[in-house]
C-alpha positions as a Markdown table, in Angstrom:
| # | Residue | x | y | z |
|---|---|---|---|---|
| 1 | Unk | 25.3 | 19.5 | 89.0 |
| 2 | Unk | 22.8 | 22.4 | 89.8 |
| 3 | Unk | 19.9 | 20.0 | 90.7 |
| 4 | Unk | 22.6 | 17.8 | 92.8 |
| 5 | Unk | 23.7 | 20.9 | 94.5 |
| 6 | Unk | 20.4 | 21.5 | 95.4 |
| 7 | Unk | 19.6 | 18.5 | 96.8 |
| 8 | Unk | 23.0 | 18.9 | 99.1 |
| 9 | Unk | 21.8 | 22.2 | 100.1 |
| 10 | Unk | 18.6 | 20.9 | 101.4 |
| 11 | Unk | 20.0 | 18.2 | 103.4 |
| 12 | Unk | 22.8 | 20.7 | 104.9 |
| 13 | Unk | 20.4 | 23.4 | 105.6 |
| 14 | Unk | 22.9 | 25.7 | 102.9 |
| 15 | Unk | 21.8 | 28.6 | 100.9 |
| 16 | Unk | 23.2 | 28.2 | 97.0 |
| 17 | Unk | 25.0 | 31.2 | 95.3 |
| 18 | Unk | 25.2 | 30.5 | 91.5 |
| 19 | Unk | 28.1 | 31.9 | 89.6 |
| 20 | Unk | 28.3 | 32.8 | 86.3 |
| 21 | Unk | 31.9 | 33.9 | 84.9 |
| 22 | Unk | 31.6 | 35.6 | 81.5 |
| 23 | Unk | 34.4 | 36.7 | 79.8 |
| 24 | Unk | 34.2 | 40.6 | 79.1 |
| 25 | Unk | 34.2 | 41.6 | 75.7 |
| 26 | Unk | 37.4 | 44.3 | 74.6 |
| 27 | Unk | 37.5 | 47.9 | 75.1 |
| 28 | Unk | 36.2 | 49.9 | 72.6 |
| 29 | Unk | 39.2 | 50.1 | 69.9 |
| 30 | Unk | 39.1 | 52.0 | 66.3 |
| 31 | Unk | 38.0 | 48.8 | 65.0 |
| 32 | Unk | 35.5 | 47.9 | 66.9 |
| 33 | Unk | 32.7 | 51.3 | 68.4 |
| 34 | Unk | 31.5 | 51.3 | 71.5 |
| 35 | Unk | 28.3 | 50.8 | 70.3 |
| 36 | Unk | 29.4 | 47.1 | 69.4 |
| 37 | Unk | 30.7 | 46.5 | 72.4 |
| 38 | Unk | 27.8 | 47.3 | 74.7 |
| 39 | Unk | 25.5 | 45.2 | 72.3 |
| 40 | Unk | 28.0 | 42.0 | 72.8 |
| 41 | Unk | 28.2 | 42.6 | 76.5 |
| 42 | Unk | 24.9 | 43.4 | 76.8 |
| 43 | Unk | 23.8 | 40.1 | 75.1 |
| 44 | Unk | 26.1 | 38.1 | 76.7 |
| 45 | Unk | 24.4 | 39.6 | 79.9 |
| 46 | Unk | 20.6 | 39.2 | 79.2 |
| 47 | Unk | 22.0 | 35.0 | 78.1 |
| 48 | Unk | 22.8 | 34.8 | 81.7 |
| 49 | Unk | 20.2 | 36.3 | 83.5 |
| 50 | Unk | 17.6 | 34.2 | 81.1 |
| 51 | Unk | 19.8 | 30.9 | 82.0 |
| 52 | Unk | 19.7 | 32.1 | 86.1 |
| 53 | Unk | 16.0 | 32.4 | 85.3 |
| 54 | Unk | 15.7 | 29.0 | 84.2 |
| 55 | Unk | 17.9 | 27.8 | 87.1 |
| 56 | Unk | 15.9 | 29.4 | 89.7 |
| 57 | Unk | 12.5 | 27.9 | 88.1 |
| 58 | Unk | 14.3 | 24.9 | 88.7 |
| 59 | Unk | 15.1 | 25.4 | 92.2 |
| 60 | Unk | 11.2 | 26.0 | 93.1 |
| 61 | Unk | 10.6 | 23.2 | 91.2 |
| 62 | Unk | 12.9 | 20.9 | 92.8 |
| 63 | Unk | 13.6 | 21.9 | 96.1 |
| 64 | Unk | 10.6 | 24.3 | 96.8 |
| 65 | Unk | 11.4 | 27.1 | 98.7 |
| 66 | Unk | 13.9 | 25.5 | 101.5 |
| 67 | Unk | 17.1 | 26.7 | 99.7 |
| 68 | Unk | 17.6 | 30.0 | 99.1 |
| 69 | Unk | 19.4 | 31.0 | 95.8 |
| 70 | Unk | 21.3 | 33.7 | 95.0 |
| 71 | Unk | 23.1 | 34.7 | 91.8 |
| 72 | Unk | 26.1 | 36.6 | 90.8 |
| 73 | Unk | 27.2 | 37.6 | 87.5 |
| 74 | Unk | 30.6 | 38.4 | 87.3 |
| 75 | Unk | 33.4 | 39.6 | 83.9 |
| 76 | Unk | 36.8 | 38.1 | 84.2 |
| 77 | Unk | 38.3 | 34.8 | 83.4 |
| 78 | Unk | 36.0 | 31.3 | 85.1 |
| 79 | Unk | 38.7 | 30.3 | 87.3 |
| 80 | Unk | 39.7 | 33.7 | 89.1 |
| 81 | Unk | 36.1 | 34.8 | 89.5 |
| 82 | Unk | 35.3 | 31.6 | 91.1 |
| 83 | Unk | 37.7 | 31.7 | 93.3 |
| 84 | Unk | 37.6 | 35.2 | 94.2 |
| 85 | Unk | 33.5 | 35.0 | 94.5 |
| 86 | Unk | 34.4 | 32.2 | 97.1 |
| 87 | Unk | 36.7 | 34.1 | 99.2 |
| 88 | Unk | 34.4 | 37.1 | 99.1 |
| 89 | Unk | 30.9 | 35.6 | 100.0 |
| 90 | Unk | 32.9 | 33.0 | 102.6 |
| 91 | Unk | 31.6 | 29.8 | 100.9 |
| 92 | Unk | 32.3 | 26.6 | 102.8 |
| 93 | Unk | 32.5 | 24.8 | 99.6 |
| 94 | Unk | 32.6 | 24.7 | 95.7 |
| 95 | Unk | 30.3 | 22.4 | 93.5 |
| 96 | Unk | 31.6 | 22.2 | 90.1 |
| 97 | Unk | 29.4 | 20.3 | 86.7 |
| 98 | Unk | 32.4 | 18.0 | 84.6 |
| 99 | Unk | 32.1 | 16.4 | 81.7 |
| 100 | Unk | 35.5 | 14.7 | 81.9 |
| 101 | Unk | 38.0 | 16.5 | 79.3 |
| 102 | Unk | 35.7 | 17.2 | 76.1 |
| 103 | Unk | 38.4 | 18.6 | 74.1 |
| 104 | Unk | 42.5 | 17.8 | 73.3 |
| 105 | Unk | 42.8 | 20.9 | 74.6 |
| 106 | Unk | 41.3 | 20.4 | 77.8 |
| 107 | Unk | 43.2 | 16.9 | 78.2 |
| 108 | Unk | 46.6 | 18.7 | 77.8 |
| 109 | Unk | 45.8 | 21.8 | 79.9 |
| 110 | Unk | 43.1 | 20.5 | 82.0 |
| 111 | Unk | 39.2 | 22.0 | 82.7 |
| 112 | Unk | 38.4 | 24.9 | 84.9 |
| 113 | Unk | 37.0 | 22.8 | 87.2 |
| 114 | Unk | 40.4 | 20.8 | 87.8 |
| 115 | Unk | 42.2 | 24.7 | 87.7 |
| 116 | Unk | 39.9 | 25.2 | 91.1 |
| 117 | Unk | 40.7 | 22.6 | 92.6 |
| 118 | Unk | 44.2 | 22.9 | 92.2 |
| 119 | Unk | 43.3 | 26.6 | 93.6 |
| 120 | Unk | 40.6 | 27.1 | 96.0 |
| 121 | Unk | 41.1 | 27.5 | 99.8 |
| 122 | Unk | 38.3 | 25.5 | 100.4 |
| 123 | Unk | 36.8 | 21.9 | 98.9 |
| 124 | Unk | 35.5 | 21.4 | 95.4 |
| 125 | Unk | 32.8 | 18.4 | 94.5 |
| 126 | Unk | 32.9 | 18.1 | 91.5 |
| 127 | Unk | 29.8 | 16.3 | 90.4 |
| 128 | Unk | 29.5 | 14.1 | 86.6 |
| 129 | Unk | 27.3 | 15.5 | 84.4 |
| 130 | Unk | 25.3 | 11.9 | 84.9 |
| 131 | Unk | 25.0 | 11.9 | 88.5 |
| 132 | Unk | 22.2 | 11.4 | 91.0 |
| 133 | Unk | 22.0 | 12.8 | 94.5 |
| 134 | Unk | 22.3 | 10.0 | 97.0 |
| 135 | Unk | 22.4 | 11.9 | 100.9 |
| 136 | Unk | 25.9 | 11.6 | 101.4 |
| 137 | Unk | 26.8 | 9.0 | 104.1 |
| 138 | Unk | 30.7 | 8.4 | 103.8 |
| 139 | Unk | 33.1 | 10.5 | 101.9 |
| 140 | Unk | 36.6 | 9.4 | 100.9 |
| 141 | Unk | 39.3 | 12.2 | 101.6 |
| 142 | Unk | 42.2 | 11.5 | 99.2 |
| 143 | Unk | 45.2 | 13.3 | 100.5 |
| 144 | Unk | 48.6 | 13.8 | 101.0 |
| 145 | Unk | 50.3 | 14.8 | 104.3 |
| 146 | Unk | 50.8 | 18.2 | 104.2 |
| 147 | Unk | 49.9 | 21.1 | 106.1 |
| 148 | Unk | 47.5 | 22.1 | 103.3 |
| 149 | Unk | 45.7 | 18.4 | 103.5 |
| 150 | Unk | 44.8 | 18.5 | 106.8 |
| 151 | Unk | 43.1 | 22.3 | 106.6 |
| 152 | Unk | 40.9 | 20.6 | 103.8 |
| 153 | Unk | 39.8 | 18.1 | 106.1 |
| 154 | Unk | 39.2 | 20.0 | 108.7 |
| 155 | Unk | 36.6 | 21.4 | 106.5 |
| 156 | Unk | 35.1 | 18.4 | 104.9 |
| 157 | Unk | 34.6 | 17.0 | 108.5 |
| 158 | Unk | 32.8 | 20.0 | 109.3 |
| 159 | Unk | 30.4 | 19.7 | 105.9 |
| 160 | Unk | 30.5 | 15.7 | 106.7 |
| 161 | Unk | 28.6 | 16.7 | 110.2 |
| 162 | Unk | 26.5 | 19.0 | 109.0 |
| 163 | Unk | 25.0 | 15.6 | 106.9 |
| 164 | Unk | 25.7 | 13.1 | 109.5 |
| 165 | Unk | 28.1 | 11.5 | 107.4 |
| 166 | Unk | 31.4 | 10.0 | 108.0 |
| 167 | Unk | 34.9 | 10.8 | 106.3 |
| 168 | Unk | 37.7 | 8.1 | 105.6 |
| 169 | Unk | 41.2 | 9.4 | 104.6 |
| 170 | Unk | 43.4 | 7.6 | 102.4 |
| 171 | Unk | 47.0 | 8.2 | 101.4 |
């Protein structure tokens, strides 16, 4: 999905602002010292930062240096951070990795990235871990007929121009 997103990027002119959503380890307790705690946390950290590492290696790599890439690490639970990161930094749109649902649990209570879809203000491509970037030349809209619909698509034709690509609705 990263190396897809990038691709998009470049052909939009678009800057790329990776997330990561870690979930905070507890409070100190009498059970577990502060000490502990900062250790987890701080591990958890230095994970991320050597995966954004990696990430923006790949973005030289691939893309050279026409996108830039910027990288926020934030605590709190995937789906709220993502959409709260959104909102904040104004993001046009939200490119999600799936996998399709890799557990029981995720068949009955779905994935994050179907929980920000459901949520986000604005559109979420959600791109299989096995696909290619092709340039995008028509994009299906499949939507319903309300209010909220039509505020989507205002903003998928705007990303649709941006790549000179054309958008069919379906109900």
């Amino acid at each position: 999905a990263y190396l897809y997103g990038l691709r998009l990027a470049e052909d939009m002119g678009a800057k790329i602002t990776l997330l990561h959503a870690y979930q905070d380890t507890p409070a100190e307790t009498e059970y577990m010292p502060r000490t502990l705690v900062e250790t987890i946390r701080n591990e958890k950290i230095d994970f991320a930062n050597e995966r954004f590492d990696t990430y923006l290696e790949e973005a030289e790599n691939e893309a050279g240096s026409n996108v830039e890439v910027e990288v926020i690490l934030e605590a709190g639970r995937a789906v709220n951070q993502i959409c709260e990161v959104c909102e904040r930094i104004e993001a046009d749109l939200i490119l999600m990795g799936t996998r399709g649902a890799a557990s029981p649990f995720e068949q009955i209570l779905g994935s994050i990235t179907h929980h920000v879809i459901q949520r986000a203000d604005v559109p979420v491509l959600a791109i299989p871990a096995e696909a290619t970037y092709e340039p995008l030349r028509v994009m299906m809209y499949a939507m319903g007929i309300e209010q909220a619909d039509f505020n989507v698509l205002v903003r998928l034709k705007e990303i649709a121009d941006l790549l000179g690509a054309k958008v069919i609705c379906t109900h």
